[in-house]
Backbone as a printed PyTorch tensor [residue, N CA C, xyz], in Angstrom:
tensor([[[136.2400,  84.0010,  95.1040],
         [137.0940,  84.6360,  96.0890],
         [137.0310,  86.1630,  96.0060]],

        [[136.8470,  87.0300,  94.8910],
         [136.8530,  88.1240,  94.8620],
         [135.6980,  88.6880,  95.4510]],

        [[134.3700,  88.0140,  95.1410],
         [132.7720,  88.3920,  95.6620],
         [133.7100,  88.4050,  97.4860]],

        [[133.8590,  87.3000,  97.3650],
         [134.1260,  86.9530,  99.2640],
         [135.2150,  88.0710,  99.9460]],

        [[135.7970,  88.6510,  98.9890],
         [136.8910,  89.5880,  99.6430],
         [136.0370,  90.8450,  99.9760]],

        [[135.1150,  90.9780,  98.8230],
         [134.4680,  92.7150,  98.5990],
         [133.6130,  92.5510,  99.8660]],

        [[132.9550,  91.6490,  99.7090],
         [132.0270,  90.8160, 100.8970],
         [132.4220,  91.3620, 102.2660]],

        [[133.7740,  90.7260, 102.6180],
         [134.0080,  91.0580, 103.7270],
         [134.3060,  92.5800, 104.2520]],

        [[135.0260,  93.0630, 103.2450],
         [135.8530,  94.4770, 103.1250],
         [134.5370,  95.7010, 103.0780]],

        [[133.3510,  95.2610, 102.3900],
         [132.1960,  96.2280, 102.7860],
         [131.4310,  96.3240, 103.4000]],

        [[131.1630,  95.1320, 104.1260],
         [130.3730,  94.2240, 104.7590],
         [128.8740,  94.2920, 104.3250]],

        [[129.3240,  94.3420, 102.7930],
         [127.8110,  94.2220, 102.2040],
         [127.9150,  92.2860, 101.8390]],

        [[126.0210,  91.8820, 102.2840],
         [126.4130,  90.3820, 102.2910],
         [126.5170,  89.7240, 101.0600]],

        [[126.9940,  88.8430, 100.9940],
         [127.7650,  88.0010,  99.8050],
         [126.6010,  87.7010,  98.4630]],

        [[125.5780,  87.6500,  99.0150],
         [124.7390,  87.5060,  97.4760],
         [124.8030,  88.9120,  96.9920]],

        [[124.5060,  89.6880,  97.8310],
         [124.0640,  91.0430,  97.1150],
         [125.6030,  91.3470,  95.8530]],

        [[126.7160,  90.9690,  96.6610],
         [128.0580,  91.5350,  95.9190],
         [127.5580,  90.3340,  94.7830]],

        [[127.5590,  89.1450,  94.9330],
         [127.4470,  88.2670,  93.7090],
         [126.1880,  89.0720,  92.6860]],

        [[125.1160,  89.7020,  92.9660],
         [124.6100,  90.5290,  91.7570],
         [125.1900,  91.2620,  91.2640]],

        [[125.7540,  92.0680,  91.9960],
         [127.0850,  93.5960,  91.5880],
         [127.3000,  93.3210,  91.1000]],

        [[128.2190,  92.0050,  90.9080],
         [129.4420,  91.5650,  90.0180],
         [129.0460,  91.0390,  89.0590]],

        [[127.1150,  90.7640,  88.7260],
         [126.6510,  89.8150,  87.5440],
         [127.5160,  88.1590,  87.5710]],

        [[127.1900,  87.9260,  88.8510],
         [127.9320,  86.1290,  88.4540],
         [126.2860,  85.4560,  89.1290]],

        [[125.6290,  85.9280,  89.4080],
         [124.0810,  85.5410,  89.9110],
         [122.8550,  86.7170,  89.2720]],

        [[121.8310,  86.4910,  88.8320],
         [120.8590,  87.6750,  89.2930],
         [120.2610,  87.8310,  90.1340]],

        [[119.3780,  89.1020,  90.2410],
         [118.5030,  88.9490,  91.8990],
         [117.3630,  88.1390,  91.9020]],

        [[116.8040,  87.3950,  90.9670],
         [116.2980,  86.4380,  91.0530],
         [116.7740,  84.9890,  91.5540]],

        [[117.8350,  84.6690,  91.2930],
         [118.7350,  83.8560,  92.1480],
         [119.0310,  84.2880,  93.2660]],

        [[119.0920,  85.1230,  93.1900],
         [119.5340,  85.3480,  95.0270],
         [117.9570,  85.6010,  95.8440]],

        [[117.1480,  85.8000,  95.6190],
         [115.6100,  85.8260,  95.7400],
         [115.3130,  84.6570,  95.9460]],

        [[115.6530,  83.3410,  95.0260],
         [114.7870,  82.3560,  95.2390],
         [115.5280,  81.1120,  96.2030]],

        [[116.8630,  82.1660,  96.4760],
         [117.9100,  80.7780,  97.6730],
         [117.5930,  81.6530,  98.5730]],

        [[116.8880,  83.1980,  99.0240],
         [117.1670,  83.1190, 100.4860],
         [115.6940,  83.0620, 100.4340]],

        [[114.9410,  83.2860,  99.9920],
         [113.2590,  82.6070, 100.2820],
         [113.1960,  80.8620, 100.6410]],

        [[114.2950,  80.1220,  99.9810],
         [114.4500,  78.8210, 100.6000],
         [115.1820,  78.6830, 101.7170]],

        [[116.1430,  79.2710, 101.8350],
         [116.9670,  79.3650, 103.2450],
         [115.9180,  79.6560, 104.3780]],

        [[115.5460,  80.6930, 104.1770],
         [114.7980,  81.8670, 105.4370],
         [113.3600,  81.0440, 105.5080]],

        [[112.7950,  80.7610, 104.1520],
         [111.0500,  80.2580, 104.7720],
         [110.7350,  81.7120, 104.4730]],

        [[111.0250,  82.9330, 104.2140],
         [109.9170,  83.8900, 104.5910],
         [110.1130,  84.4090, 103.0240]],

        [[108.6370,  85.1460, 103.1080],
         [108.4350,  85.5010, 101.5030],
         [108.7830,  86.7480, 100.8630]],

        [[109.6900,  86.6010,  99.8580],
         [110.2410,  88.1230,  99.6640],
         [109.6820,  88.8370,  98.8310]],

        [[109.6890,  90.2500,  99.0260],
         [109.1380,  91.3050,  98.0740],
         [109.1050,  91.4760,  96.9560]],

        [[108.2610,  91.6940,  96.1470],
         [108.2190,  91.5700,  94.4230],
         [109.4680,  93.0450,  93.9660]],

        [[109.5750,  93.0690,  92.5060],
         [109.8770,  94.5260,  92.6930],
         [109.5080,  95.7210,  92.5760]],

        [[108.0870,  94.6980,  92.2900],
         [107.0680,  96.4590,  91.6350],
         [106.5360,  96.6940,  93.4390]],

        [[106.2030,  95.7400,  94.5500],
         [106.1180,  96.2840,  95.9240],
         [106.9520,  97.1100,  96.6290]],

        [[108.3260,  96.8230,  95.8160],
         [109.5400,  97.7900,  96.6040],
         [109.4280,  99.1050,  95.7150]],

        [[108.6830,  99.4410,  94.9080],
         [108.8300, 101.0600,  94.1500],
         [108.4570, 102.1290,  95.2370]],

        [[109.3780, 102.8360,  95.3230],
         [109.0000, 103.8810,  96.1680],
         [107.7580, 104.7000,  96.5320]],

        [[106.9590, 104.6590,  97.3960],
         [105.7840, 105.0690,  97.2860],
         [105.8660, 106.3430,  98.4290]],

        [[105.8580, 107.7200,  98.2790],
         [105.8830, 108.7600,  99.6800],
         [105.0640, 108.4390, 100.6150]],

        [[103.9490, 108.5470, 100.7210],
         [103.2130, 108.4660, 101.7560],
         [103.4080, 107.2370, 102.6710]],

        [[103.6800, 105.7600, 101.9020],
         [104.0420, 104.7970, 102.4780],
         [105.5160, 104.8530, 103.4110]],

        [[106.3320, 105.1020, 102.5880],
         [107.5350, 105.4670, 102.7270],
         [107.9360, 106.5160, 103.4880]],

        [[107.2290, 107.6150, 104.0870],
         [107.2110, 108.4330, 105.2530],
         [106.8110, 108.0060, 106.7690]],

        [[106.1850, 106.3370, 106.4700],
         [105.6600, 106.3490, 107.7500],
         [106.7990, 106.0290, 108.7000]],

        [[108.3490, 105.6520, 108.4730],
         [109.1160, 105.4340, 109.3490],
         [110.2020, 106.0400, 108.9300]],

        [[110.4580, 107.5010, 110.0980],
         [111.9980, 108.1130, 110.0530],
         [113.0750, 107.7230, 108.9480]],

        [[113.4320, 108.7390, 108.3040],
         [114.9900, 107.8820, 107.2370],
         [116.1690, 107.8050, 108.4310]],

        [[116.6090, 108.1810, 109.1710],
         [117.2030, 107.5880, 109.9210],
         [116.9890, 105.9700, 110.8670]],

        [[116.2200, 105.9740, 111.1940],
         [115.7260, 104.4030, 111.2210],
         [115.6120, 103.7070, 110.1770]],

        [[115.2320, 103.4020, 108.9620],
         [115.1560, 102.9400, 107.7980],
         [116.6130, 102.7740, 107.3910]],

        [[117.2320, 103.7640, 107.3760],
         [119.1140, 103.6960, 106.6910],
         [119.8630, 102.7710, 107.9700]],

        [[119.1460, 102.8820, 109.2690],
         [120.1230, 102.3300, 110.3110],
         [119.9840, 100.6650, 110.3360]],

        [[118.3300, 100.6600, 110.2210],
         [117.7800,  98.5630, 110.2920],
         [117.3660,  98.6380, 109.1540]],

        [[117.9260,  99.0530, 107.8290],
         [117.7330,  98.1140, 106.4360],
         [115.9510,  97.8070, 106.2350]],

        [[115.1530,  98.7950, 106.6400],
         [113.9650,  98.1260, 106.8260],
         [113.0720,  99.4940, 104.9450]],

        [[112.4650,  99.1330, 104.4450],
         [111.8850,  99.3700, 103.7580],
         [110.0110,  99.3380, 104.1240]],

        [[109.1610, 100.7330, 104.0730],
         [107.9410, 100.2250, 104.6670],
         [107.3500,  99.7830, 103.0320]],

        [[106.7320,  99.0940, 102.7910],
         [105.9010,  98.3170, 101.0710],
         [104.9430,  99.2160, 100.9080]],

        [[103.6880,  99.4200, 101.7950],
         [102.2370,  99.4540, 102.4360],
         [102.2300,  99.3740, 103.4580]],

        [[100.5850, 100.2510, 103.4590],
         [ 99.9430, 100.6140, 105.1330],
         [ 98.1690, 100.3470, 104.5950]],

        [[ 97.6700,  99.7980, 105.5180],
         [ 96.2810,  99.7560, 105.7810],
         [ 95.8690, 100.2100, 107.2170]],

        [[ 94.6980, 100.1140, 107.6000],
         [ 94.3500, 100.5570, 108.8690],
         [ 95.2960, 100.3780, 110.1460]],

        [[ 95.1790,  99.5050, 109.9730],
         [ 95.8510,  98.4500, 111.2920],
         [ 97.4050,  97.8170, 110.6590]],

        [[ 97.6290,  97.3340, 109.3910],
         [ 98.7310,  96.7830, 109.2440],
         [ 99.8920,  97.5840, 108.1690]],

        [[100.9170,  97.3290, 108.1240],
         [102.0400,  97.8100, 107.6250],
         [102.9490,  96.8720, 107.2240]],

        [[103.2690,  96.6760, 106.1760],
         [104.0810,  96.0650, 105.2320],
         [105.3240,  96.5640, 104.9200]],

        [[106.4090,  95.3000, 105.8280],
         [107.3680,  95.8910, 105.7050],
         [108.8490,  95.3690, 104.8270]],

        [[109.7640,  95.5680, 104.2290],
         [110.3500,  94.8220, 103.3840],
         [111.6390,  94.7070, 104.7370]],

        [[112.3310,  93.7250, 104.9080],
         [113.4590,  93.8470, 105.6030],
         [114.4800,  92.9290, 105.1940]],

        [[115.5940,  93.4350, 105.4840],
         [117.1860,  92.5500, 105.1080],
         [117.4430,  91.6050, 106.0260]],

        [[117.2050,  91.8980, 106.9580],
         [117.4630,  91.0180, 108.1720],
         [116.0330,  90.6210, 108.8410]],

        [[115.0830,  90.0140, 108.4960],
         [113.7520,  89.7470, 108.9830],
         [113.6360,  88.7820, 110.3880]],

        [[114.5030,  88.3980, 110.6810],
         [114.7240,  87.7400, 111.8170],
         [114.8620,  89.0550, 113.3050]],

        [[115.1950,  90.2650, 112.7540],
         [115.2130,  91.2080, 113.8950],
         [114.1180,  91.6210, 114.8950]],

        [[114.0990,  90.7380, 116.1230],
         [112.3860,  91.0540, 116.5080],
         [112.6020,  92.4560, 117.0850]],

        [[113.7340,  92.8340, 117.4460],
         [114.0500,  94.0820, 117.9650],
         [113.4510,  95.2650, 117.2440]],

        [[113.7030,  95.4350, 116.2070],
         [113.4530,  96.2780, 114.9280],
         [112.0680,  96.3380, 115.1040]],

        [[111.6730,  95.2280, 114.5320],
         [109.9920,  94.4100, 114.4970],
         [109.1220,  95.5720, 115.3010]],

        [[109.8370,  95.3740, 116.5960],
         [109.2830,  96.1100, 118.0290],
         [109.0160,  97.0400, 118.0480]],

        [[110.6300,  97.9200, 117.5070],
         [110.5500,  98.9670, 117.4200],
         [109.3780,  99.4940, 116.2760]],

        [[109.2110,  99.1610, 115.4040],
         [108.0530,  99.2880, 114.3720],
         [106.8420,  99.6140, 114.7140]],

        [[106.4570,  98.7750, 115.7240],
         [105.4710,  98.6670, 116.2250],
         [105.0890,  99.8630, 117.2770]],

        [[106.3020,  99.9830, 118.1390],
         [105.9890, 101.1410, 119.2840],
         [106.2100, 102.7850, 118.1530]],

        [[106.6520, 103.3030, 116.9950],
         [106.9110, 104.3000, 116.2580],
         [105.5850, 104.1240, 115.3490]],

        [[104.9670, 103.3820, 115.1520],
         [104.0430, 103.3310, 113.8700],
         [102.4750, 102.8320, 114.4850]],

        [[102.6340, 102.3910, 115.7540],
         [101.3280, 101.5300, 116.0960],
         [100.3610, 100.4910, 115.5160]],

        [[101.4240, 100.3740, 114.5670],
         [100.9440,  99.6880, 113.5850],
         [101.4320,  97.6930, 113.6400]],

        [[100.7640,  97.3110, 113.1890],
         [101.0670,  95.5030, 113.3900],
         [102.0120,  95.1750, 111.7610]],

        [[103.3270,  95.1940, 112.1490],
         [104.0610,  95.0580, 110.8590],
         [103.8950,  93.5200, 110.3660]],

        [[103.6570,  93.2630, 108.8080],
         [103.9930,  92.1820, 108.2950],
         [105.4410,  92.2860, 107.4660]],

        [[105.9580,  91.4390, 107.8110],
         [107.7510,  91.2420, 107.5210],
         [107.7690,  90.2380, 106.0410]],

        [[108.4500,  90.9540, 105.0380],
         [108.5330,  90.0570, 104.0090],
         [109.9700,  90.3170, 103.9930]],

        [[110.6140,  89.7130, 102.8690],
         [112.0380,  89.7920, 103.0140],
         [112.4600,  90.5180, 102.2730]],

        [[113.7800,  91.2370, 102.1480],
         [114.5170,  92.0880, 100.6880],
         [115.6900,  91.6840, 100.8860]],

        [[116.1840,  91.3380,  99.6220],
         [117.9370,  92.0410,  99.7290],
         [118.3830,  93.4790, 100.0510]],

        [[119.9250,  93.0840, 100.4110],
         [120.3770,  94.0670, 100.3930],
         [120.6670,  94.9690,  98.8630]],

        [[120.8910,  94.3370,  98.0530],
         [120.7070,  95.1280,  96.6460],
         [119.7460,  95.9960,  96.3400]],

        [[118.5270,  95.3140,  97.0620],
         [117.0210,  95.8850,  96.5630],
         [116.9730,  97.0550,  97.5240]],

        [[117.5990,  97.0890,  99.3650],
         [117.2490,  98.0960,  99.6960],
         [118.4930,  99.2310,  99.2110]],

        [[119.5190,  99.3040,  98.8810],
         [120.4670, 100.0160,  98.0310],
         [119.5230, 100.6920,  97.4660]],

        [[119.0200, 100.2440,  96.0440],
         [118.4110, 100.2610,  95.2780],
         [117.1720, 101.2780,  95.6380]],

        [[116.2110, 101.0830,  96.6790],
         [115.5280, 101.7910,  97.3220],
         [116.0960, 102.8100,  98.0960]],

        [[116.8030, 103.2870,  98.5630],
         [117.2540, 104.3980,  98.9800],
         [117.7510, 105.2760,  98.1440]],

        [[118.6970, 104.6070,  97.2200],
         [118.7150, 105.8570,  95.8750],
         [117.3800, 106.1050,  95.3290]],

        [[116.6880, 105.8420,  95.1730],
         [115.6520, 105.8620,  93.9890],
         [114.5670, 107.1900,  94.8020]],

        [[113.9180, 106.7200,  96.1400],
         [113.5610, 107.4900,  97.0860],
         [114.1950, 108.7670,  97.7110]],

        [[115.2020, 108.7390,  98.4660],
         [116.0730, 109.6290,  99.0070],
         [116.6320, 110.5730,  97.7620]],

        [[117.0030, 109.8340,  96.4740],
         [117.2970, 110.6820,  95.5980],
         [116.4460, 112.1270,  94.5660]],

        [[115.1380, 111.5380,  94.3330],
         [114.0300, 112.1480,  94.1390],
         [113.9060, 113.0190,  95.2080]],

        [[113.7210, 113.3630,  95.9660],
         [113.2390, 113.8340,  97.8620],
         [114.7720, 115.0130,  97.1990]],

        [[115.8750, 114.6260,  96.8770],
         [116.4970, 115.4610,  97.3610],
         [116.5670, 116.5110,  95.9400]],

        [[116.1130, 115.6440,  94.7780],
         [116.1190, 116.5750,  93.8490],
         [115.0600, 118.0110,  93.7930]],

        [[113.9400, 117.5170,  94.4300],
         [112.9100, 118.1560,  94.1870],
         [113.4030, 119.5150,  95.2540]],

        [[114.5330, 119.4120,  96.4460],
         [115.1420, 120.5330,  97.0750],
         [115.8840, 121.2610,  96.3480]],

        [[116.6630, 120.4300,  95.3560],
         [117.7900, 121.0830,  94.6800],
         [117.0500, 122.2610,  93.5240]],

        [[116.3480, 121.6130,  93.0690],
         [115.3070, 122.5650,  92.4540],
         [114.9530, 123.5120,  92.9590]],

        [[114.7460, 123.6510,  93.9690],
         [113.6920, 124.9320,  94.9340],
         [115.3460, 125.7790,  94.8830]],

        [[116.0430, 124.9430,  95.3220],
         [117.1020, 125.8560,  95.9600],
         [117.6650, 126.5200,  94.6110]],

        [[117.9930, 126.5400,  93.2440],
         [118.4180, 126.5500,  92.3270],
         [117.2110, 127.6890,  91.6980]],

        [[116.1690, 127.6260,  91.9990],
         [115.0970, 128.7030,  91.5680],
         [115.1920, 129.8410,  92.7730]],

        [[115.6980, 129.6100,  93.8180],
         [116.0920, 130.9970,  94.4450],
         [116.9660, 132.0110,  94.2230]],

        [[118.5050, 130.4410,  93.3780],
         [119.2600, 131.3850,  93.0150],
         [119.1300, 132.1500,  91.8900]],

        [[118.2530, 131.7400,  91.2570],
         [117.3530, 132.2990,  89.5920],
         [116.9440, 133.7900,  90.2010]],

        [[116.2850, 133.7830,  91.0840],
         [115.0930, 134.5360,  91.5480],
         [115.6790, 135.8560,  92.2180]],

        [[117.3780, 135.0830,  92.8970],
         [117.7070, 135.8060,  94.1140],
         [118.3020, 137.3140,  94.0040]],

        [[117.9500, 137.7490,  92.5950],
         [118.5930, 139.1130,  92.5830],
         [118.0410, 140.3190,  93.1820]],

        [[119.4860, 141.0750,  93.9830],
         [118.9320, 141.9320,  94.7400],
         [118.6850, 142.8640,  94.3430]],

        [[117.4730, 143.7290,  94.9110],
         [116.7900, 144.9560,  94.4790],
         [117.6740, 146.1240,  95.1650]],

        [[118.6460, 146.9310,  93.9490],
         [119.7780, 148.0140,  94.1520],
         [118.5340, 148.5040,  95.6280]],

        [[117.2250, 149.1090,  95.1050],
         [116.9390, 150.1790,  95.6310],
         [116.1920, 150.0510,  97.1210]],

        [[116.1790, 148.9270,  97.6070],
         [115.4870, 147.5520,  98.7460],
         [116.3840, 147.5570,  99.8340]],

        [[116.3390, 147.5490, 101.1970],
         [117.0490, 147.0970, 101.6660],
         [116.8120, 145.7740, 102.3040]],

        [[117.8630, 144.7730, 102.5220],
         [117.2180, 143.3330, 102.5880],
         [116.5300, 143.3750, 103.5880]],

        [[116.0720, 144.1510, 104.5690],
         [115.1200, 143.7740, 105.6720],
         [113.7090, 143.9110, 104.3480]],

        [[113.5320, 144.9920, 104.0440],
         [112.3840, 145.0230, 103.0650],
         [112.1430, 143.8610, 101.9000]],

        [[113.1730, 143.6050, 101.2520],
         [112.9830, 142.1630, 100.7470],
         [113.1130, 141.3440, 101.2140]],

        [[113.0930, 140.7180, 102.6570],
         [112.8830, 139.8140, 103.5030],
         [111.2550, 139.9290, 103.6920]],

        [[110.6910, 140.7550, 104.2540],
         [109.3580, 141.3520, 104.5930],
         [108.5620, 141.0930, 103.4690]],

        [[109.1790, 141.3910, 102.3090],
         [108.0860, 140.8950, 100.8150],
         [107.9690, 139.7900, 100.4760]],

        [[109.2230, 139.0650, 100.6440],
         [109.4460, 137.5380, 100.6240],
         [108.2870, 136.7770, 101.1910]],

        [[108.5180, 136.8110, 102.3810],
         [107.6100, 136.5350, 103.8890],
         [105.9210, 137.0080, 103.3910]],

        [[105.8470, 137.7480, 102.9500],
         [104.1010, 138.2800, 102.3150],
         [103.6880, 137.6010, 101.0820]],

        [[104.4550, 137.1240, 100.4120],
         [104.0200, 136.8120,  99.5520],
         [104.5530, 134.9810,  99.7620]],

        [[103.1610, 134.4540,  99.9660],
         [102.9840, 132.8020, 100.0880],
         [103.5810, 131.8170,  99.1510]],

        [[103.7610, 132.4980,  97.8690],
         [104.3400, 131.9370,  96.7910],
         [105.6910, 132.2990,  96.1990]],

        [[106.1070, 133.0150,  97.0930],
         [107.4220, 133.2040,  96.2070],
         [108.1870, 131.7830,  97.1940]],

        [[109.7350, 132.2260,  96.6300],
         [110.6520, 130.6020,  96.1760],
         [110.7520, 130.3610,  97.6690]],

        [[111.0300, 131.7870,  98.8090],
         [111.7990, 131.2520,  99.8860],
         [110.5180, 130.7050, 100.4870]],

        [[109.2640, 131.0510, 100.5350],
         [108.2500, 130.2480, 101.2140],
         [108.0320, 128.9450, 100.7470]],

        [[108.3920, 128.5600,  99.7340],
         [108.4120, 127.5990,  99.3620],
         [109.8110, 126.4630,  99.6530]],

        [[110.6130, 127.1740, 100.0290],
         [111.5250, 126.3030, 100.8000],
         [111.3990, 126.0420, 101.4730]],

        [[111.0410, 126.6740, 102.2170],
         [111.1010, 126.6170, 104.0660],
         [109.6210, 125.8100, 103.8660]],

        [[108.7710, 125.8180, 103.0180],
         [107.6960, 124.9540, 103.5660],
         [108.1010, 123.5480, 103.4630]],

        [[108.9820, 123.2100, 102.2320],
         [109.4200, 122.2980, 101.9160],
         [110.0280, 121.3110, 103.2840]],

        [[111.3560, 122.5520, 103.6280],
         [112.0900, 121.9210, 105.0860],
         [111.2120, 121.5560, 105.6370]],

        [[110.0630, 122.2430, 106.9870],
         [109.2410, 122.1300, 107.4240],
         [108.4050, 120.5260, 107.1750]],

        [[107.8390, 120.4790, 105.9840],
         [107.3150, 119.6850, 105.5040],
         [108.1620, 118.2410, 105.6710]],

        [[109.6100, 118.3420, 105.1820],
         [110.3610, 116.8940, 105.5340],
         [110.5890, 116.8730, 106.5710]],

        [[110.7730, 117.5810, 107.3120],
         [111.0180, 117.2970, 109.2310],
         [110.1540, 116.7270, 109.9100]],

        [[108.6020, 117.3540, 109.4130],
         [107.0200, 116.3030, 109.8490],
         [107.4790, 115.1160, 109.0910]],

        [[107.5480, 114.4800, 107.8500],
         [107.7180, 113.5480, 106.9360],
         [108.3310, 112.5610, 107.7720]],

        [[109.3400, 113.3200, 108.3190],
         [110.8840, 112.2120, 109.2120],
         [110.5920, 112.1930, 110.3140]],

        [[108.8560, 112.4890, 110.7110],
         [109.3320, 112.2670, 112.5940],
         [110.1800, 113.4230, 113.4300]],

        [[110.9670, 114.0380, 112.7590],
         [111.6710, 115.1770, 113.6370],
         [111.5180, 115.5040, 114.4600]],

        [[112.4710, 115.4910, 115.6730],
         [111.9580, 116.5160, 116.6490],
         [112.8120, 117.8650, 116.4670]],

        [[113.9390, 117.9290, 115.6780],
         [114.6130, 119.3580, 115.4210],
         [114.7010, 119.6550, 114.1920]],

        [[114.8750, 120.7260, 113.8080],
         [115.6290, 121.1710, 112.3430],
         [116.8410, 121.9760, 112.4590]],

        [[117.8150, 121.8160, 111.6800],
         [118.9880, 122.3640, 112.3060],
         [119.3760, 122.9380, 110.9980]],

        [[119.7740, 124.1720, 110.8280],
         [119.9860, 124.7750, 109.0460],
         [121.2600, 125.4080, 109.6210]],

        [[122.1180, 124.7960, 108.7580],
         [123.6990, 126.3620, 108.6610],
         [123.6430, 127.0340, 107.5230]]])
C-alpha cells in the first residue's frame, strides 16, 4: 500500500517505486515487464550514457517522452523507451532523426537514472568553465572593460571563449533554434 500511495502521488509507475523502496530489484521488474510487454529490454551497460549517441534527440524531447537514444548506425537508431507502445513518439523519431528507430524497452528507474548520470556530467563540465572565469575574472585596475572585453574576444583560449563555445556548442547538441542567456 505504501509503493501504491507514492505510485499514485508521483505518478512515477509502480514497479519503478517498488525498486526505490528495495521490496523488488530492477531485475525483477525487467523480467515481468519483458513478459507482460513481449518487447526486449535494455541491458545496463546499453543504457550508459554515450554523447554523441545521446545528442541525436533534443533534451527537451527526451525529458518530455521518457525516450533514451542506446545507438545509431547508418540508417538505424536504437532507442530505449518507457512507454514503447507510443507510435506517436516512434514518429516523431523518425521525422527529427530520419532515422528508422528500433524500440527496446526501459524502466522508468533506468531512465531517472539516465538523465542524472548524462544531464549531470553536461552540466558539470559548465560549472567548471564558469567557476574558472570566476578564478580568472580579476579586473585589470588599469583596463577599461571595453579593452578587456576586446582581449578576451582575441585571444581563442581564454575562459570566456571557451564558454560561449561551450553554450554555442550545446544549443547545436539540442537541436536549438534559440539561445536565451540572462
Amino acid at each position: 500500500t505504501i509503493a501504491l500511495a507514492e505510485a499514485k502521488a508521483t505518478d512515477v509507475p509502480l514497479g519503478s517505486i517498488l525498486v526505490k523502496l528495495n521490496y523488488i530489484t530492477i531485475q525483477d521488474l525487467k523480467d515481468a515487464l519483458s513478459a507482460q510487454q513481449g518487447i526486449e529490454m535494455a541491458s545496463e551497460e546499453q543504457l550508459k550514457p554515450q554523447t554523441k549517441v545521446a545528442q541525436i534527440l533534443p533534451e527537451n524531447f527526451i525529458k518530455a517522452n521518457k525516450v533514451v537514444p542506446i545507438s545509431v548506425t547508418d540508417k538505424k537508431l536504437v532507442v530505449g523507451m518507457v512507454n514503447p507502445g507510443d507510435t506517436t513518439v516512434i514518429n516523431e523519431i523518425v521525422y527529427i532523426t530520419g532515422l528508422k528507430p528500433t524500440v527496446m524497452m526501459i524502466t522508468h528507474f533506468e531512465f531517472e537514472r539516465f538523465l542524472e548520470q548524462y544531464y549531470h556530467e553536461r552540466k558539470e563540465g559548465t560549472d567548471s568553465i564558469i567557476s574558472e572565469i570566476n578564478r580568472d575574472g580579476e579586473i585589470e585596475k588599469s583596463e577599461s572593460l571595453w579593452e578587456q572585453v576586446d582581449k578576451e574576444i582575441q585571444d581563442a583560449s581564454g575562459v570566456v571563449s571557451k564558454f560561449a563555445n561551450k553554450i554555442i556548442t550545446n544549443g547545436i547538441d539540442q537541436h536549438a533554434s534559440d539561445i536565451h542567456i540572462e
